[in-house]
C-alpha positions as CSV (number, residue, x, y, z in Angstrom):
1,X,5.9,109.3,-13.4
2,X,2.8,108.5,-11.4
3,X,-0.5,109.9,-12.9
4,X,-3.5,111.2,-10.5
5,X,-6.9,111.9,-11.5
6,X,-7.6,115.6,-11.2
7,X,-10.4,115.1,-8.7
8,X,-8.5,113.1,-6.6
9,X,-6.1,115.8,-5.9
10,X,-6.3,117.9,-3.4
11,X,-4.7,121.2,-4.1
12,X,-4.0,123.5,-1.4
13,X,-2.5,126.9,-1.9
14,X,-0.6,129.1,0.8
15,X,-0.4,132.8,-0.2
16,X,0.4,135.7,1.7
17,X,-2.6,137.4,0.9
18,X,-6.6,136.9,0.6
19,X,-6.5,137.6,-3.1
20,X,-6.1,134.4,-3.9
21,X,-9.0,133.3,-1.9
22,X,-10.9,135.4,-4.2
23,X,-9.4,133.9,-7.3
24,X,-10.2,130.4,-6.3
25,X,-13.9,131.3,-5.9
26,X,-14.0,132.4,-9.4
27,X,-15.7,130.3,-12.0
28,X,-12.6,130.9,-14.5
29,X,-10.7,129.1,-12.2
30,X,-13.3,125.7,-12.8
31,X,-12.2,123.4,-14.9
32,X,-14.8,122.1,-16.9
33,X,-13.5,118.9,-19.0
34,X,-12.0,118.0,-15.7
35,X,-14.7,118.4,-13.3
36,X,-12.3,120.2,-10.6
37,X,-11.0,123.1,-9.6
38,X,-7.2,125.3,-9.9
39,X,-6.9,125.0,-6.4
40,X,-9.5,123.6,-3.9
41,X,-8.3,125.3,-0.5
42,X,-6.7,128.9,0.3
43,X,-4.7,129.2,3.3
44,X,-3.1,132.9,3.9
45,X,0.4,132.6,5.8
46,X,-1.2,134.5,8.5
47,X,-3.8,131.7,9.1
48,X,-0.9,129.0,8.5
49,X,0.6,131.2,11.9
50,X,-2.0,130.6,13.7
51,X,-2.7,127.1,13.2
52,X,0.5,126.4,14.1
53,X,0.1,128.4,17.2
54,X,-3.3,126.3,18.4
55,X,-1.5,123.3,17.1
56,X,1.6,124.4,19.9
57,X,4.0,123.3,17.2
58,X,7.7,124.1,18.1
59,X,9.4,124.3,15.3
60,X,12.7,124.7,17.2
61,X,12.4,121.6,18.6
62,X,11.6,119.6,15.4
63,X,14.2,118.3,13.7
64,X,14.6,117.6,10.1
65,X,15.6,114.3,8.1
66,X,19.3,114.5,9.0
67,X,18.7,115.4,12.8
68,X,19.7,119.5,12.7
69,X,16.7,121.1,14.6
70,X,14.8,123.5,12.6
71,X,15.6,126.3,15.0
72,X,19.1,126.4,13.9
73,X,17.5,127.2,10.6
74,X,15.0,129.8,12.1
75,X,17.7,131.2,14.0
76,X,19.4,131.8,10.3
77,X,16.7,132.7,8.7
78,X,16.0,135.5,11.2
79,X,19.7,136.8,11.1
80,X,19.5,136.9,7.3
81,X,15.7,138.6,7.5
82,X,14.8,141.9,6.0
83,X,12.4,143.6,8.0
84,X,9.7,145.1,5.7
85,X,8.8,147.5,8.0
86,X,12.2,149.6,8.9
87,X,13.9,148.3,5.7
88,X,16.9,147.3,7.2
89,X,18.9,144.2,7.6
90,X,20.2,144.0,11.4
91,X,21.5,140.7,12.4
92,X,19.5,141.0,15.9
93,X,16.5,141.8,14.4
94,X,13.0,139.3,15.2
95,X,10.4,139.3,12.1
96,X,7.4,140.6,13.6
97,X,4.8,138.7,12.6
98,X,6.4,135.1,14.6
């Protein structure tokens, strides 16, 4: 096992809210002895959306390590999708927020 230095690590967090924003601010969340924080960036999922969007990422068209695109995956994931809203499971149904 490879050890890093706690301030060379870079800890990003992606949460699906902005509490966590908040939590990382906090000094609690400052580790002394180590001279770092928990976490050292807080990206909300929404804001992880919209990078991707500027970015113009496609993630249909990506493939992964063994060549399946990742839209045969999306195109699961969506048919397996609860929709929080109407509480249902439909097989047709889009997630609204992508």
């Amino acid at each position: 096992m490879t050890r890093h230095r706690a301030d060379k690590i870079y800890h990003v967090s992606i949460m699906p809210c902005y509490d966590k924003k908040l939590e990382a601010s906090r000094s609690d969340f400052y580790n002394q002895q180590l001279r770092t924080r928990d976490v050292d960036c807080v990206l909300t999922s929404l804001e992880v959306v919209d990078l991707i969007r500027e970015r113009g990422i496609d993630f249909a068209s990506v493939a992964d390590e063994s060549g399946v695109p990742l839209g045969e995956y999306a195109q699961y994931a969506r048919s397996r999708a609860r929709c929080h809203s109407c509480h249902a499971r439909d097989q047709t149904h889009t997630p609204h927020m992508i």
